[in-house]
N, CA, C and O atoms as a GROMACS GRO file, in nm:
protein
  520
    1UNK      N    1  11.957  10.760   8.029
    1UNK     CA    2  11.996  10.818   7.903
    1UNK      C    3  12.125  10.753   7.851
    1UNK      O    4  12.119  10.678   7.754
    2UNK      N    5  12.233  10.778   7.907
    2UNK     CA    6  12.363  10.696   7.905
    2UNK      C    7  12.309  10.504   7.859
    2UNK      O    8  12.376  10.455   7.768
    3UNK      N    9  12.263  10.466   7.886
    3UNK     CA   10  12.219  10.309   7.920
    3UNK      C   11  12.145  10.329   7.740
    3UNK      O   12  12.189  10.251   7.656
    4UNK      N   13  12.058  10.412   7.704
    4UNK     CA   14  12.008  10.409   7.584
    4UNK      C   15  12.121  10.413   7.481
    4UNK      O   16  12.111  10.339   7.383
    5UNK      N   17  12.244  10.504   7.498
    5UNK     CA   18  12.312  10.571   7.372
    5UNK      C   19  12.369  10.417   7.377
    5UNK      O   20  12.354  10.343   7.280
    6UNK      N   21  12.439  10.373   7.502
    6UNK     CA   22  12.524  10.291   7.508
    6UNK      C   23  12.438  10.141   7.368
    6UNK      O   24  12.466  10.102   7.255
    7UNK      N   25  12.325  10.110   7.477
    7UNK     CA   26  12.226  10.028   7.366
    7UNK      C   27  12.249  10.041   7.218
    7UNK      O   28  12.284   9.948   7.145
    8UNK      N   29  12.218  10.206   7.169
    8UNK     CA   30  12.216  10.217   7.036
    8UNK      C   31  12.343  10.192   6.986
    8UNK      O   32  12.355  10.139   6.876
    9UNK      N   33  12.458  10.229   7.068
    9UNK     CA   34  12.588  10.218   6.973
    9UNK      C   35  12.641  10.060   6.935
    9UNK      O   36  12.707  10.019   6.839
   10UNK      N   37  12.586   9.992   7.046
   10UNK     CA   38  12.606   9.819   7.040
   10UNK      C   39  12.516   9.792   6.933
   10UNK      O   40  12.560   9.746   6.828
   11UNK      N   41  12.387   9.817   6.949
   11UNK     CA   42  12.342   9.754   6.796
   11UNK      C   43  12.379   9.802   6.720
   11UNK      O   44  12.395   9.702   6.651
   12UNK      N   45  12.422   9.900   6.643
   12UNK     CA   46  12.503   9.959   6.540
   12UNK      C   47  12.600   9.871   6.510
   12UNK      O   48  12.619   9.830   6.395
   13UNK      N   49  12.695   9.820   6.648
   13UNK     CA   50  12.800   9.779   6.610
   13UNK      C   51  12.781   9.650   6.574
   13UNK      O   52  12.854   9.611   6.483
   14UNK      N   53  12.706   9.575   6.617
   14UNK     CA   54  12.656   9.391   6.613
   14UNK      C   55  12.617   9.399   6.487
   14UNK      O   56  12.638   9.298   6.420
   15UNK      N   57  12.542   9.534   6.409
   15UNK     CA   58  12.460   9.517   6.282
   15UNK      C   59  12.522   9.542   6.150
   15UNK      O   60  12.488   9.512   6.035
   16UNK      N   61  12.652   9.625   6.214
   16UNK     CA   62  12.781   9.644   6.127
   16UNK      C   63  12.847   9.492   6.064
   16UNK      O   64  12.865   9.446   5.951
   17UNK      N   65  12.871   9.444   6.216
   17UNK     CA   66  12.984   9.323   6.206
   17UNK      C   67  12.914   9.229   6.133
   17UNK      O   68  12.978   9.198   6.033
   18UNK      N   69  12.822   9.179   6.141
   18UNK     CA   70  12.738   9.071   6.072
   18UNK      C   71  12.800   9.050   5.911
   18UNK      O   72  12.838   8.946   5.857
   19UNK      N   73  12.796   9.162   5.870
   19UNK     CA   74  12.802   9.133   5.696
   19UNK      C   75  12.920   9.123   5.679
   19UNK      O   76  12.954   9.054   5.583
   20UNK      N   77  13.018   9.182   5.756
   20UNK     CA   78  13.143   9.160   5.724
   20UNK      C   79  13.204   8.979   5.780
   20UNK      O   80  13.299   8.912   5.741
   21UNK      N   81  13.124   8.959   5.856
   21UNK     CA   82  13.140   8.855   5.894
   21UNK      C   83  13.099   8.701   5.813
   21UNK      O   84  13.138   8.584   5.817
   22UNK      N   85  13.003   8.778   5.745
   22UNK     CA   86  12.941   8.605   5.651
   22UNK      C   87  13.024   8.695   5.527
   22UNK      O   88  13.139   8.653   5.545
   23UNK      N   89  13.030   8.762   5.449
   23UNK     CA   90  13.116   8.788   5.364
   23UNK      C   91  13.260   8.726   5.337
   23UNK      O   92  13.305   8.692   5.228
   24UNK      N   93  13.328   8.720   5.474
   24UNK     CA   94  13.490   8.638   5.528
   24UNK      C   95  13.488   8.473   5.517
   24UNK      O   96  13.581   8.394   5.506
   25UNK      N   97  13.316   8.448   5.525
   25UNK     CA   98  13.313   8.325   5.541
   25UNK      C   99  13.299   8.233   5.453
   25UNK      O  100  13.231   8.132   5.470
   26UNK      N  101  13.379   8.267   5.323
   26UNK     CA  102  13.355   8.115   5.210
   26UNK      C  103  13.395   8.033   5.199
   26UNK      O  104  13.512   7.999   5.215
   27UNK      N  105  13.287   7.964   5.162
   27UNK     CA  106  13.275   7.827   5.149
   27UNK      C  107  13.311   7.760   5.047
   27UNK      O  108  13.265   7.799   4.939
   28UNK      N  109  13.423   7.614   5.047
   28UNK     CA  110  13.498   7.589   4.920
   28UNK      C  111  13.450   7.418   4.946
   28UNK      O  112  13.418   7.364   5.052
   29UNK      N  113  13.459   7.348   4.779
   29UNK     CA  114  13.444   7.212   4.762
   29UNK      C  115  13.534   7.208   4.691
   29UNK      O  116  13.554   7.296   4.609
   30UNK      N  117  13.642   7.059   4.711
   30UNK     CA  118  13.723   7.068   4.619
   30UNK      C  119  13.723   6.930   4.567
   30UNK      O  120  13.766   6.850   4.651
   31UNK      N  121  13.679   6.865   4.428
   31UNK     CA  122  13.669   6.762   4.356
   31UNK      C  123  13.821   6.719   4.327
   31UNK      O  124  13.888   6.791   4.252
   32UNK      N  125  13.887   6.584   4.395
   32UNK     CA  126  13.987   6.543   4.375
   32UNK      C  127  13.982   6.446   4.228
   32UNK      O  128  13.881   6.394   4.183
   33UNK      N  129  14.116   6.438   4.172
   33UNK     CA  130  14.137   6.352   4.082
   33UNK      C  131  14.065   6.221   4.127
   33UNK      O  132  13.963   6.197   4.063
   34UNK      N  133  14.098   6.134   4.223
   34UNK     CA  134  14.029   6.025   4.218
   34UNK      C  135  13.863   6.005   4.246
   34UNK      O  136  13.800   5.908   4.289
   35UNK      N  137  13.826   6.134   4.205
   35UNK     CA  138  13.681   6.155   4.212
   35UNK      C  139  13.624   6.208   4.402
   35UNK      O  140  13.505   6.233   4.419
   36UNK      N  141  13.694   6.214   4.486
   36UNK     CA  142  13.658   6.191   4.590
   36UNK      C  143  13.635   6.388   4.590
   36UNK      O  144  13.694   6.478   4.530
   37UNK      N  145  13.522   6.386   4.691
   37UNK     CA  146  13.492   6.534   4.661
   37UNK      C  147  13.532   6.603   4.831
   37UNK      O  148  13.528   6.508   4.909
   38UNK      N  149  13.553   6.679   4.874
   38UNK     CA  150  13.633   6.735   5.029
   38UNK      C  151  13.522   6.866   5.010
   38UNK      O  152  13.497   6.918   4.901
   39UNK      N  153  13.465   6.905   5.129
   39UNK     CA  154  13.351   7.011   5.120
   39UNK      C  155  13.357   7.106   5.286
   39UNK      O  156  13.406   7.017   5.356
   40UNK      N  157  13.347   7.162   5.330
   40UNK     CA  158  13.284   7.285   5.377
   40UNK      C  159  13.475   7.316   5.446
   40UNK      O  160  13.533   7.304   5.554
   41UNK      N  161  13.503   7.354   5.331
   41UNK     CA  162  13.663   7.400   5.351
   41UNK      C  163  13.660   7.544   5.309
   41UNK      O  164  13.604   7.586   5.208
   42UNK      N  165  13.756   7.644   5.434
   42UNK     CA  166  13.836   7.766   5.385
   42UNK      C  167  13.949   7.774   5.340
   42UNK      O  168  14.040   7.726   5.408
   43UNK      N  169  13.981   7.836   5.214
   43UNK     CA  170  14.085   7.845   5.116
   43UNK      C  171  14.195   7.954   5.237
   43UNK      O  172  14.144   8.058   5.281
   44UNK      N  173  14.300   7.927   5.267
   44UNK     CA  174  14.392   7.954   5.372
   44UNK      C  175  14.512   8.044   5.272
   44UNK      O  176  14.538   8.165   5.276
   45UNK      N  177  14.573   7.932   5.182
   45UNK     CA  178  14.681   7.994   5.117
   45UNK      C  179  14.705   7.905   4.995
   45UNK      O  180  14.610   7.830   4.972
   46UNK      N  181  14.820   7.894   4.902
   46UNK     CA  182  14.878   7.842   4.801
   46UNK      C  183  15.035   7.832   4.855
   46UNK      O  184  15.104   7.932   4.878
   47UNK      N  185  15.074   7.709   4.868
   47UNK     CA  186  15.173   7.717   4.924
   47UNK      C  187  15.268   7.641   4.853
   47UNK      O  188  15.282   7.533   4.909
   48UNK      N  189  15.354   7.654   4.734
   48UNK     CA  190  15.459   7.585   4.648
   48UNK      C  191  15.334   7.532   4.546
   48UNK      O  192  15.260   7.602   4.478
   49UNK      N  193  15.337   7.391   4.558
   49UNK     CA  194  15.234   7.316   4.478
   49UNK      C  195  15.099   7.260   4.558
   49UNK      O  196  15.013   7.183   4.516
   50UNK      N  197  15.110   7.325   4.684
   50UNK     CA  198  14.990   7.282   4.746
   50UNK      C  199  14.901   7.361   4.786
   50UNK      O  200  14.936   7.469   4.833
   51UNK      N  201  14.754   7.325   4.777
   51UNK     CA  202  14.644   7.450   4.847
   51UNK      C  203  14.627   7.423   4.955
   51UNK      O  204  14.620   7.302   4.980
   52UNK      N  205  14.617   7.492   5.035
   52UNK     CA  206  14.631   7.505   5.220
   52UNK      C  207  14.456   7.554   5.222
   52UNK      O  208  14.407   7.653   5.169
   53UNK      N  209  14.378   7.429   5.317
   53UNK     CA  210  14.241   7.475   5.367
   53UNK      C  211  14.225   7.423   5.498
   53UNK      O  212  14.280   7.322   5.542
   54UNK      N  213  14.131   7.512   5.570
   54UNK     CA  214  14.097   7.486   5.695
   54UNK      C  215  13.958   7.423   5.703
   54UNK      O  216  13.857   7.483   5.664
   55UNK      N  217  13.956   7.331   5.742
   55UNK     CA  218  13.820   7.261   5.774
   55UNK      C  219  13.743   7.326   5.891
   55UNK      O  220  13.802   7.365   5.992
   56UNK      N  221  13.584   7.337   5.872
   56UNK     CA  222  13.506   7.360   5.974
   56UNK      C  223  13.538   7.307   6.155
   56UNK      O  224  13.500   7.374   6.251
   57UNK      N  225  13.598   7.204   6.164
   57UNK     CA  226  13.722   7.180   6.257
   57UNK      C  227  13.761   7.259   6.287
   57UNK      O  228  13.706   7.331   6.371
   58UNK      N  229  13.851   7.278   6.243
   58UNK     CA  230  14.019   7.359   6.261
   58UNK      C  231  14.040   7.278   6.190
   58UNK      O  232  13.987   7.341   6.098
   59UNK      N  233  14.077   7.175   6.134
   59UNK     CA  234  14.179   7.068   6.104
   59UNK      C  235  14.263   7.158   5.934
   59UNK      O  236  14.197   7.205   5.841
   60UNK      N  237  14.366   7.156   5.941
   60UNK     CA  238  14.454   7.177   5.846
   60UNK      C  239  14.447   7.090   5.714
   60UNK      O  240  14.513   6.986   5.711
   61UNK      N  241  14.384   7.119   5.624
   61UNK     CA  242  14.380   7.025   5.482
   61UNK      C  243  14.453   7.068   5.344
   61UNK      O  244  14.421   7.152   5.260
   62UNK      N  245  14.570   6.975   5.351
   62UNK     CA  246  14.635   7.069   5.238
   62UNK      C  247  14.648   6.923   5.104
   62UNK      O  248  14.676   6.804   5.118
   63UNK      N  249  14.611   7.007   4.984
   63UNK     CA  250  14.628   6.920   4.915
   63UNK      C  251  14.686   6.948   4.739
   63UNK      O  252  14.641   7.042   4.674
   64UNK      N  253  14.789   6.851   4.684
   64UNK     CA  254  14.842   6.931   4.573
   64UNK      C  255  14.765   6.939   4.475
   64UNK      O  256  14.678   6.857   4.446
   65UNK      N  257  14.800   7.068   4.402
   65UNK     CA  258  14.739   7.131   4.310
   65UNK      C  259  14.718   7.006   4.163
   65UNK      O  260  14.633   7.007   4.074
   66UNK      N  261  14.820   6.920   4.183
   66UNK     CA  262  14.733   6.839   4.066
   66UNK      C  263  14.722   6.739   4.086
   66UNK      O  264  14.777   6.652   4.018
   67UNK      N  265  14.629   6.709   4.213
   67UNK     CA  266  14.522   6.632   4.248
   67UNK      C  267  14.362   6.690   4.246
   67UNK      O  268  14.255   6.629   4.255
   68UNK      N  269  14.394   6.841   4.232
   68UNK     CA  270  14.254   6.895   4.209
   68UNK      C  271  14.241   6.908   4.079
   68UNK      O  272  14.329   6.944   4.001
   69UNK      N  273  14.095   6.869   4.049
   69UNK     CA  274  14.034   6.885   3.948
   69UNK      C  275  13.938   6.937   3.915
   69UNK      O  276  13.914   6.943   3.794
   70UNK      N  277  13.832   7.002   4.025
   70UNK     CA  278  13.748   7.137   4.049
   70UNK      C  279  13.749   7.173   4.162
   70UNK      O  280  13.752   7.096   4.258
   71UNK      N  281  13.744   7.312   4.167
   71UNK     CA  282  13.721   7.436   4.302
   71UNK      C  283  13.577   7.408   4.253
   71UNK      O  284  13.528   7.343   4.160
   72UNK      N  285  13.529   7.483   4.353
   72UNK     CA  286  13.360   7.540   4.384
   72UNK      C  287  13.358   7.618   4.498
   72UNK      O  288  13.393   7.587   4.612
   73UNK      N  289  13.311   7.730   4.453
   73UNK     CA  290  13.313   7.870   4.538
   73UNK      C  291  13.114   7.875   4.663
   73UNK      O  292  13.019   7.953   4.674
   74UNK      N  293  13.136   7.801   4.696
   74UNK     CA  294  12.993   7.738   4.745
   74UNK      C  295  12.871   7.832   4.741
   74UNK      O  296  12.864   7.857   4.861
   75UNK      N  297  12.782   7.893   4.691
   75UNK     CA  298  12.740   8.002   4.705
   75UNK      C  299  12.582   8.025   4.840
   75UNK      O  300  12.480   8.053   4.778
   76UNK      N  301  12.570   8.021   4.919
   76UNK     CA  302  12.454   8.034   5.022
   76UNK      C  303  12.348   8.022   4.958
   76UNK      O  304  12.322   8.126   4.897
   77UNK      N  305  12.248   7.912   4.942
   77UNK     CA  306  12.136   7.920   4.916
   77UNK      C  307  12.007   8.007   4.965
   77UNK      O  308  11.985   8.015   5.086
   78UNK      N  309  11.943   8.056   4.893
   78UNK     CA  310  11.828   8.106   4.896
   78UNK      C  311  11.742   8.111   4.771
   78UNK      O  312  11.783   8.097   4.656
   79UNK      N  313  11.599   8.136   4.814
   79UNK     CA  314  11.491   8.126   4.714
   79UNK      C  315  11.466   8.247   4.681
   79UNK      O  316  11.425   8.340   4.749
   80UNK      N  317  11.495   8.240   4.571
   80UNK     CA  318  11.474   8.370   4.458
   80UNK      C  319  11.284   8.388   4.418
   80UNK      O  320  11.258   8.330   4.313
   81UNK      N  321  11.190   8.438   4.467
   81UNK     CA  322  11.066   8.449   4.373
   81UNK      C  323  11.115   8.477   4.250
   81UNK      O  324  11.147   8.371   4.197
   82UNK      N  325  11.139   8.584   4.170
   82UNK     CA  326  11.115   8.626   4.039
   82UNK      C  327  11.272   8.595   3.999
   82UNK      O  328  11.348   8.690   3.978
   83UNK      N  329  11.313   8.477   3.992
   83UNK     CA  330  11.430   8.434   3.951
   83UNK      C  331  11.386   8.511   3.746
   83UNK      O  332  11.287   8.509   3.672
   84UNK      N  333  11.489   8.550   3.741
   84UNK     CA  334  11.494   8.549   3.544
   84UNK      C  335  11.512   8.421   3.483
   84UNK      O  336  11.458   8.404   3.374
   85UNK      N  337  11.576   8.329   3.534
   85UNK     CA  338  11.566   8.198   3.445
   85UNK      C  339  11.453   8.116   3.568
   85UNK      O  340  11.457   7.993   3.574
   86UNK      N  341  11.408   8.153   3.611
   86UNK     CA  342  11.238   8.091   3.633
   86UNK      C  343  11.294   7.952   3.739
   86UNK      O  344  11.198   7.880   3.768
   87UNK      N  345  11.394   7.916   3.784
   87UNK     CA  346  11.438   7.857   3.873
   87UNK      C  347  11.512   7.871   3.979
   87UNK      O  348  11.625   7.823   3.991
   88UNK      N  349  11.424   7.972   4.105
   88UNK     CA  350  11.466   8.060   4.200
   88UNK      C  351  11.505   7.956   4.271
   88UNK      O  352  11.617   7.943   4.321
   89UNK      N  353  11.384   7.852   4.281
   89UNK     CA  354  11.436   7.797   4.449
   89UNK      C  355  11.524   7.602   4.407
   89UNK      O  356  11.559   7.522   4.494
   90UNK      N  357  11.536   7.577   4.244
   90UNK     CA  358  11.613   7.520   4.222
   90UNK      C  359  11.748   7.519   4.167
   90UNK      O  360  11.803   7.409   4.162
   91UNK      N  361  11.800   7.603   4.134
   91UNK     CA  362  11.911   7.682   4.155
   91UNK      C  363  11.996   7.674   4.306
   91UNK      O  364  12.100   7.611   4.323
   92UNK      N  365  11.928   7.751   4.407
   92UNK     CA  366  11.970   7.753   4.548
   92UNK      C  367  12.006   7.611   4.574
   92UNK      O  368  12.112   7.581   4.627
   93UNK      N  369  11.932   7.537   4.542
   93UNK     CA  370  11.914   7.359   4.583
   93UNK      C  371  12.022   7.311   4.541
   93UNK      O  372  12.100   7.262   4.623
   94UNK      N  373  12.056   7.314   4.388
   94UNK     CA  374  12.145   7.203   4.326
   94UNK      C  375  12.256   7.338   4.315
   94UNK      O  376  12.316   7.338   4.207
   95UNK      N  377  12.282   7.417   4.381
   95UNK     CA  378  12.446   7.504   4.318
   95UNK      C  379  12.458   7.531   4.197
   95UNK      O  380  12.561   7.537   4.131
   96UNK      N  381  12.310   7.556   4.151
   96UNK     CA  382  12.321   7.672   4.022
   96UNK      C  383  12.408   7.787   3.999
   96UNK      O  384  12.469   7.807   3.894
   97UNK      N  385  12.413   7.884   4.135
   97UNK     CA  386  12.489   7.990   4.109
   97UNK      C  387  12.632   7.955   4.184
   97UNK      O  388  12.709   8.046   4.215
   98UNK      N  389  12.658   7.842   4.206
   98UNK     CA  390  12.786   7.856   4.266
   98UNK      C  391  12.920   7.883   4.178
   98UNK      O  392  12.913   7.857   4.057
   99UNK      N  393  13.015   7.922   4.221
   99UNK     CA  394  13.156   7.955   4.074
   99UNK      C  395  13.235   7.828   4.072
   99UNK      O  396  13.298   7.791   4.171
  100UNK      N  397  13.234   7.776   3.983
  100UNK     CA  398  13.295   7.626   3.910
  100UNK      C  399  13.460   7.726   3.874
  100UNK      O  400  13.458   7.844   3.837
  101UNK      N  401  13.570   7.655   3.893
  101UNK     CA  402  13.710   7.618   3.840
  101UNK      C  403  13.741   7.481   3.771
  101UNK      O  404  13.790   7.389   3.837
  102UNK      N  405  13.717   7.471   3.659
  102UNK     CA  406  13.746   7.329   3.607
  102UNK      C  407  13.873   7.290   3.592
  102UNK      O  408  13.880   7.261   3.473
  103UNK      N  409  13.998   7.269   3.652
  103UNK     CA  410  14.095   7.233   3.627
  103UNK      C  411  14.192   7.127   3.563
  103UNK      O  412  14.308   7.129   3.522
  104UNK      N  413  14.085   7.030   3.575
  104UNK     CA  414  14.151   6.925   3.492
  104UNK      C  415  14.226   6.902   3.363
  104UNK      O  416  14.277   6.793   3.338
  105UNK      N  417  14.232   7.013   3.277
  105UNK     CA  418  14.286   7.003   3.129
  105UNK      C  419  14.412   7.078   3.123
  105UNK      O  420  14.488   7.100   3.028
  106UNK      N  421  14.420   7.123   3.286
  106UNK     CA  422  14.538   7.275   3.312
  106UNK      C  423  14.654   7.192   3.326
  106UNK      O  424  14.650   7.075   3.363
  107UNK      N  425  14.776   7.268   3.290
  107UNK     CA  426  14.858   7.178   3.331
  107UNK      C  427  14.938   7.235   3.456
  107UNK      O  428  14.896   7.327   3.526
  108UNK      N  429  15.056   7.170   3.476
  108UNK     CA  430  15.061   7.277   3.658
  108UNK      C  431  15.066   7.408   3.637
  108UNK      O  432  14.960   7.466   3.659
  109UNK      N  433  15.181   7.491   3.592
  109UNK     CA  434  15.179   7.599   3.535
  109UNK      C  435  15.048   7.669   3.550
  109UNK      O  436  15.026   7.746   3.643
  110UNK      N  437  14.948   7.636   3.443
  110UNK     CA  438  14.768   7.700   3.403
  110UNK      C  439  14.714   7.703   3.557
  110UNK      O  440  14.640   7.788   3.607
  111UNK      N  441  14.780   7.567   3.630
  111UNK     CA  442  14.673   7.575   3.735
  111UNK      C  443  14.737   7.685   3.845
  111UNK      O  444  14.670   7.788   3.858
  112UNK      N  445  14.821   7.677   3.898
  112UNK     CA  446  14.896   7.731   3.981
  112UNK      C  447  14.868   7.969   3.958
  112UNK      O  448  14.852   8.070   4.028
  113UNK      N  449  14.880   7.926   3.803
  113UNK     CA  450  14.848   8.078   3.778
  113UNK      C  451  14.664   8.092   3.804
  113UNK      O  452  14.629   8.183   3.881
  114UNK      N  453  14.577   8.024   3.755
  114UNK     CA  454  14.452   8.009   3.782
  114UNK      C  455  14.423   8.008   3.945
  114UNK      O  456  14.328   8.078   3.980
  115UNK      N  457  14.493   7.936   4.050
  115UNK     CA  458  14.482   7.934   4.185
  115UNK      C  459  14.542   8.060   4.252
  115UNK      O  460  14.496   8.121   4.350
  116UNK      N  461  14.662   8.090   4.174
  116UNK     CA  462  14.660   8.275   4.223
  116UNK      C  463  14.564   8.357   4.207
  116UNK      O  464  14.531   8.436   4.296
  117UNK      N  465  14.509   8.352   4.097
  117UNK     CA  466  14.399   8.431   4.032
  117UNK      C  467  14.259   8.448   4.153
  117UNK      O  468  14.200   8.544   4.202
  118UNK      N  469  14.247   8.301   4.164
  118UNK     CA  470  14.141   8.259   4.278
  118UNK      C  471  14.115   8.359   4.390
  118UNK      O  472  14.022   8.431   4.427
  119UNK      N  473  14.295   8.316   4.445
  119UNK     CA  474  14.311   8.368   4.580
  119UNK      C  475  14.320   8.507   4.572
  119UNK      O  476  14.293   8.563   4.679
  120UNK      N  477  14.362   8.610   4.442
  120UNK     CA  478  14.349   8.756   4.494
  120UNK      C  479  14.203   8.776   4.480
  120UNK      O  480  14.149   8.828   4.578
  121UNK      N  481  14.117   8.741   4.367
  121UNK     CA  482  13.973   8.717   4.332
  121UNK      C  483  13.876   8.759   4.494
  121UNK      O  484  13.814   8.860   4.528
  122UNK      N  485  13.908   8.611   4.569
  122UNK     CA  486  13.886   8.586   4.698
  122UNK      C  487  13.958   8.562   4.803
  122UNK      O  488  13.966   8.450   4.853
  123UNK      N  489  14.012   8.654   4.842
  123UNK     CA  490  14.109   8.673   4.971
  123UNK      C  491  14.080   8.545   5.077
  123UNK      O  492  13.966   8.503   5.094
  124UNK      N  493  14.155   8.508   5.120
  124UNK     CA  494  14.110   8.465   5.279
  124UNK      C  495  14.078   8.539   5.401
  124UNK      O  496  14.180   8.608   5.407
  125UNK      N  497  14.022   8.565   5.481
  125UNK     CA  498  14.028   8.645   5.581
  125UNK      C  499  14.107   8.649   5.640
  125UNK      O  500  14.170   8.549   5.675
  126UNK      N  501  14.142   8.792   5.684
  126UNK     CA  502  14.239   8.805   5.784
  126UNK      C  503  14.203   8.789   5.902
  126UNK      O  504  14.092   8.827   5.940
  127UNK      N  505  14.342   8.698   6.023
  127UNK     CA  506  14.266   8.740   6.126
  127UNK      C  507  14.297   8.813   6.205
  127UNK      O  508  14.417   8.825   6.227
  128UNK      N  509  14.180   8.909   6.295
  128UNK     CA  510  14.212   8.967   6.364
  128UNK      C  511  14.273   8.993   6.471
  128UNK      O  512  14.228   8.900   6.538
  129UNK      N  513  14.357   9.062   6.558
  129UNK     CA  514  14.409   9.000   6.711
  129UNK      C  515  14.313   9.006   6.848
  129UNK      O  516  14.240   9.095   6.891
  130UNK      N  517  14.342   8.888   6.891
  130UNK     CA  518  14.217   8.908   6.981
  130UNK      C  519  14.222   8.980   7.108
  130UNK      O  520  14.120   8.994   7.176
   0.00000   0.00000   0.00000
């Protein structure tokens, strides 16, 4: 009996953590001025004039704010059947629904207030103690 409750309360808890867990986990692309594009990065912080990201690594990637010229908020693909604009599973493909920041026309100021905006928008995760 004990051995069952115990069972049920663990899957509860594994089935809890899951969503909170891919929820924490976004995914950022960031299009540099010299065209060069940096991809499966977490947005960490804003730090003076620079954005602080963590690479799928670990590795620390920080880079200044006006060298970027688009964010992209990466969005998880999946195939929509009854998409409303009738392109469920091309959408998912090419980052139809992903959230675009166009920054290039900002000047530091625009951007810097726009990259706050970002970061309360989408928090970084906190982490927990282990």
């Amino acid at each position: 009996m004990r051995a069952r409750a115990f069972l049920a309360v663990l899957m509860c808890e594994v089935g809890c953590a899951f969503p909170r867990m891919s929820a924490a986990q976004d995914r950022w692309q960031v299009t540099l001025h010299s065209g060069a594009i940096v991809w499966d990065l977490r947005m960490v912080r804003l730090a003076g004039d620079t954005l602080v990201f963590r690479q799928t690594d670990g590795t620390a990637r920080r880079l200044p704010v006006m060298q970027v010229d688009e964010l992209r908020l990466v969005q998880k693909a999946e195939k929509r059947q009854n998409a409303p604009d009738g392109q469920g599973t091309g959408n998912g493909l090419m980052g139809g629904t992903d959230l675009i920041w166009q920054l290039t026309l900002l000047d530091r100021a625009e951007r810097l207030r726009v990259l706050r905006q970002i970061l309360a928008d989408h928090p970084p995760p906190t982490r927990s103690p282990p």
